[in-house]
GUSE-662190 format. One record per residue: x, y, z of N, C-alpha, C, O in turn; residue in one letter. Coordinates in steps of 0.2 Angstrom, whole numbers, plus 5000, padded with zeros to 4 digits. Example, Ala and Ser with C-alpha at 12.3 -4.5 7.8 and 13.67 -1.06 7.14 Angstrom:
BEGIN
506649725039506249785039506649845039507149835042a;506449895035506849955036506450005039506750065040s;
//
This chain:
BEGIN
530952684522530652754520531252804518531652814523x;531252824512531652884510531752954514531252974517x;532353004515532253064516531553114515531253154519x;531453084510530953144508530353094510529953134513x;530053034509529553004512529553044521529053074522x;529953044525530053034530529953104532529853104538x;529853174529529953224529528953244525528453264528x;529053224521528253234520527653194526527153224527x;527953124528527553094535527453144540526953164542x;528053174541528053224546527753284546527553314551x;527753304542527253364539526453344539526053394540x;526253294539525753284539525453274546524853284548x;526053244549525853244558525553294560525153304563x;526253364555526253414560525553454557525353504560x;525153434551524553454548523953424554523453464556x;524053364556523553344560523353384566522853394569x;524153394568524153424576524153514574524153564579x;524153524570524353614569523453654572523453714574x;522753594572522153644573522153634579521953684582x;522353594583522353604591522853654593522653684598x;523453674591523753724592523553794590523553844594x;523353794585523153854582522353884585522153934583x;522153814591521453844594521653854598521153854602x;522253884602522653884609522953944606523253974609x;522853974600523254034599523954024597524254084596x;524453954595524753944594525053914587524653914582x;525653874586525753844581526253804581526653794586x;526453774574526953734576527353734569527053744564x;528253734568528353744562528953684561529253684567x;529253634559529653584555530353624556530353684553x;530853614559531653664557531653614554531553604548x;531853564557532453504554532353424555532153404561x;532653384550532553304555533253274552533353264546x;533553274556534453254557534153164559533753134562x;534753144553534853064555534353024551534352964549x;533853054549532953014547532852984553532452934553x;533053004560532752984567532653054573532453044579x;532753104571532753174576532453224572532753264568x;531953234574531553284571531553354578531453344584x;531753424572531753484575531053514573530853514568x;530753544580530253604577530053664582530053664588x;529853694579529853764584529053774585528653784580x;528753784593528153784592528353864595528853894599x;527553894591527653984588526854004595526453974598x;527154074593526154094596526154094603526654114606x;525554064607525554044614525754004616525853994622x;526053954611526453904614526853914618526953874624x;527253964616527853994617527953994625528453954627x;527654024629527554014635527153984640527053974646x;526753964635526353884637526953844643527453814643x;526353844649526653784656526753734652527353704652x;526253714648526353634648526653624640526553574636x;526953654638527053654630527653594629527653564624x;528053584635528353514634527953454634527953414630x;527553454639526953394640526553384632526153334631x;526653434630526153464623526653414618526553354616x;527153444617527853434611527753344615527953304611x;527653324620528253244621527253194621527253134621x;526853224621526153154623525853184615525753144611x;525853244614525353254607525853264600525753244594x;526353314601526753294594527353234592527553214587x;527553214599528153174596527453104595527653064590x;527053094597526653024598526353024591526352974586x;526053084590525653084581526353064576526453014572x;526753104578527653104572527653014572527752984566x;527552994577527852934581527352874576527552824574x;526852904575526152864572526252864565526052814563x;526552924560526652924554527452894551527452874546x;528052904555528652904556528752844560528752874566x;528752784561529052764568529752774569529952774574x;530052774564530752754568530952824570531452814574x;530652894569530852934574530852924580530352894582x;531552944586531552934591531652974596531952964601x;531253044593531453104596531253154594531553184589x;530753184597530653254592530753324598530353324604x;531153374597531353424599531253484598531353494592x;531153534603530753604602531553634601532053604604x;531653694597532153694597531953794597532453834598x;531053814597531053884599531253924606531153984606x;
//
C-alpha cells in the first residue's frame, strides 16, 4: 500500500467513526502519519475533555484505522 493509499484508508476510517463523535459533540481531525505505520490525530469539540476519550482513541479509532490500514501500529492523539 502506497503513501497516499494509506492516507486515503485512513481518512475513510476516520469518515466512518466522525458520526459517533460528532453525536457526543465532538470530532476527530488526521495531523499526520509518520513511517506508513503511526498515525497522528487530534480529537476536537467534547472530546476534548472527555474521561474516556483514550478508551475512545485506543478500542474505536485505532481498531477502525487498524481495519482499513493493518499495518498501522499506533494511532495517537496529539490534541
Amino acid at each position: 500500500m502506497t503513501s497516499e493509499e494509506i492516507k486515503l484508508n485512513v481518512e475513510k476510517a476516520l469518515d466512518e467513526i466522525r458520526p459517533f463523535l460528532q453525536s457526543d459533540g465532538g470530532d476527530i481531525s488526521l495531523i499526520s502519519i509518520d513511517n506508513d505505520n503511526s498515525v497522528k490525530v487530534k480529537l476536537e469539540g467534547n472530546c476534548i475533555g472527555c474521561s474516556v476519550n483514550q478508551m475512545t482513541l485506543k478500542s474505536g479509532v485505532e481498531m477502525t484505522i487498524k481495519k482499513y490500514v493493518p499495518q498501522i501500529e499506533e494511532v495517537v492523539n496529539v490534541g
